[in-house]
C-alpha positions in Angstrom: 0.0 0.0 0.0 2.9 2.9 1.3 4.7 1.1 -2.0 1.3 2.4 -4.1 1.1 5.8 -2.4 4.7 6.4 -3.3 5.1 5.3 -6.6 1.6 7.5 -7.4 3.2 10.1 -5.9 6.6 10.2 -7.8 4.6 9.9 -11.0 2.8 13.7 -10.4 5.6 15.0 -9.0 7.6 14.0 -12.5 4.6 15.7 -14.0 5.8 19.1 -12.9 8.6 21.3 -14.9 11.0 23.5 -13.3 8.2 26.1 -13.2 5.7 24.3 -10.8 3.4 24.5 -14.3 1.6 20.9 -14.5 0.1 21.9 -17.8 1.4 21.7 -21.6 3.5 24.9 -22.7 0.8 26.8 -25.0 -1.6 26.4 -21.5 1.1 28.1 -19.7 2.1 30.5 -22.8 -2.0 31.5 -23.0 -1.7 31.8 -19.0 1.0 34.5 -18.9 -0.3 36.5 -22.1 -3.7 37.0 -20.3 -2.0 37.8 -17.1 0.0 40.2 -19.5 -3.6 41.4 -20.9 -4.6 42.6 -17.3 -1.6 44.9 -16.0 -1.6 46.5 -19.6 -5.1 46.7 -19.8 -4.7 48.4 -16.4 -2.3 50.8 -17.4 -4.3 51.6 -20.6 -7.0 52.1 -18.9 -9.2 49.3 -21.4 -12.2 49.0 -19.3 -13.6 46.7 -22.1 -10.8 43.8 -21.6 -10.3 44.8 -17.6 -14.2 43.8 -17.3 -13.7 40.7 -19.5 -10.7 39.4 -17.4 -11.4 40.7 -14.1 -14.8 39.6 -12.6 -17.0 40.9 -10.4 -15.8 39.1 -7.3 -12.5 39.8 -8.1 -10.6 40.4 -4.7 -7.6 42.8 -4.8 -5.1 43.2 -1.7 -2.5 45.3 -2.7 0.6 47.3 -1.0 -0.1 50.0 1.3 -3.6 49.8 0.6 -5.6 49.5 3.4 -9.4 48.7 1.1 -9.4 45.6 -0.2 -10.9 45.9 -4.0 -13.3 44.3 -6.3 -13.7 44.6 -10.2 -15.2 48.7 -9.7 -12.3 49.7 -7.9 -10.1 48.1 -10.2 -11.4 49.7 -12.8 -12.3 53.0 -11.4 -8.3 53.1 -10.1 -7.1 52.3 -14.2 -9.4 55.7 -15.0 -7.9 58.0 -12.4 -4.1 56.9 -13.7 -4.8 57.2 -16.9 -7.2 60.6 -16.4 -3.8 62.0 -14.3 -1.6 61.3 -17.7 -0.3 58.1 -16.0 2.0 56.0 -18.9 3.3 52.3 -19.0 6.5 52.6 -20.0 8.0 49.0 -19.0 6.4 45.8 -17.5 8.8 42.6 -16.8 8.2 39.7 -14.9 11.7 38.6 -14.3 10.1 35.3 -12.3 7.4 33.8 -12.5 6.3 30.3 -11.0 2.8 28.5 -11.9 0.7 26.0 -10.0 -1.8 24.9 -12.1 -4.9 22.6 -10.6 -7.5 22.3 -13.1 -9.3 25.5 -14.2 -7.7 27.0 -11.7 -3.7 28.4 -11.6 -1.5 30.2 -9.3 1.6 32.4 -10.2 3.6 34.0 -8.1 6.2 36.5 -9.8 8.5 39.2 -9.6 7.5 42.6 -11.3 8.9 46.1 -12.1 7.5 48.5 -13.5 8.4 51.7 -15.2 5.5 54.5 -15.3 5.3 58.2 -16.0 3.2 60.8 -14.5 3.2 64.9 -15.1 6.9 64.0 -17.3 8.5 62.2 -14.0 9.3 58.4 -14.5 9.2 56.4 -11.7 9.9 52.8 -10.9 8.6 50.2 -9.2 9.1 46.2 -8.1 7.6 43.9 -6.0 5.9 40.1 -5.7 2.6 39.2 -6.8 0.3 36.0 -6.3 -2.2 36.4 -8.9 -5.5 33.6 -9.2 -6.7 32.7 -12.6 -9.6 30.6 -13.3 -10.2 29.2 -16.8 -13.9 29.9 -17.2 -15.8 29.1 -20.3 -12.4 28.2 -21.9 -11.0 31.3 -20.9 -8.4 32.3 -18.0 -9.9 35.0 -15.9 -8.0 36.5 -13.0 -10.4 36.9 -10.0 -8.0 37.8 -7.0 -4.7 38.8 -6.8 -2.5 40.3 -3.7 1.0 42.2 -4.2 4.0 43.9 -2.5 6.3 46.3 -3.3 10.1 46.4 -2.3 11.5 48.6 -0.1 
């Protein structure tokens, strides 16, 4: 029986890649373009792709914020960035691990960011853990939490 339990065991483990992903590599290459989608859709201010990926429920804890958000907030912070002149001006994920369970996948990544506001640039890093759920064949991301570097 242990003998079983163990030799089950070692076979999903050996299913995993270096990345934690469980899934093929166009699963996880679709994954991390719609993650992509959302942060640039964000800093775009595209309400239109922000509502299709970011649900209603959506739950956002984020750095030095004491309010939780849902999808209005979300959407209603993109505006007032955007309405203030805010501009992307670089977005990397240097890391970025995936667990994958289903219709349902973690990551967990390092970001910077590069913005401008009013001519001054500013940038930023941190970690994120970010929830996507594949709903109606499509990876939605209801819930994420991040933190910025000191």
């Amino acid at each position: 029986m242990l003998r079983r339990f163990l030799t089950v065991a070692a076979l999903i483990l050996a299913g995993w890649s270096a990345t934690g992903f469980s899934g093929n590599a166009d699963e996880g290459s679709n994954l991390l373009r719609v993650r992509e989608a959302v942060w640039r859709s964000w800093f775009a201010n595209d309400a239109k792709t922000l509502q299709e990926l970011v649900p209603p429920e959506t739950i956002v804890i984020s750095a030095g914020e004491r309010q939780w958000k849902h999808q209005a907030a979300v959407l209603q912070s993109a505006a007032e960035f955007h309405a203030q002149g805010g501009k992307l001006i670089r977005l990397e994920f240097p890391r970025t691990e995936i667990q994958q369970y289903g219709d349902v996948a973690i990551l967990y990544s390092e970001y910077r960011v590069e913005t401008e506001m009013h001519g001054k640039r500013s940038i930023g890093s941190g970690r994120a853990t970010e929830i996507f759920v594949r709903h109606h064949g499509q990876w939605t991301n209801p819930g994420w939490h991040t933190d910025a570097e000191k």
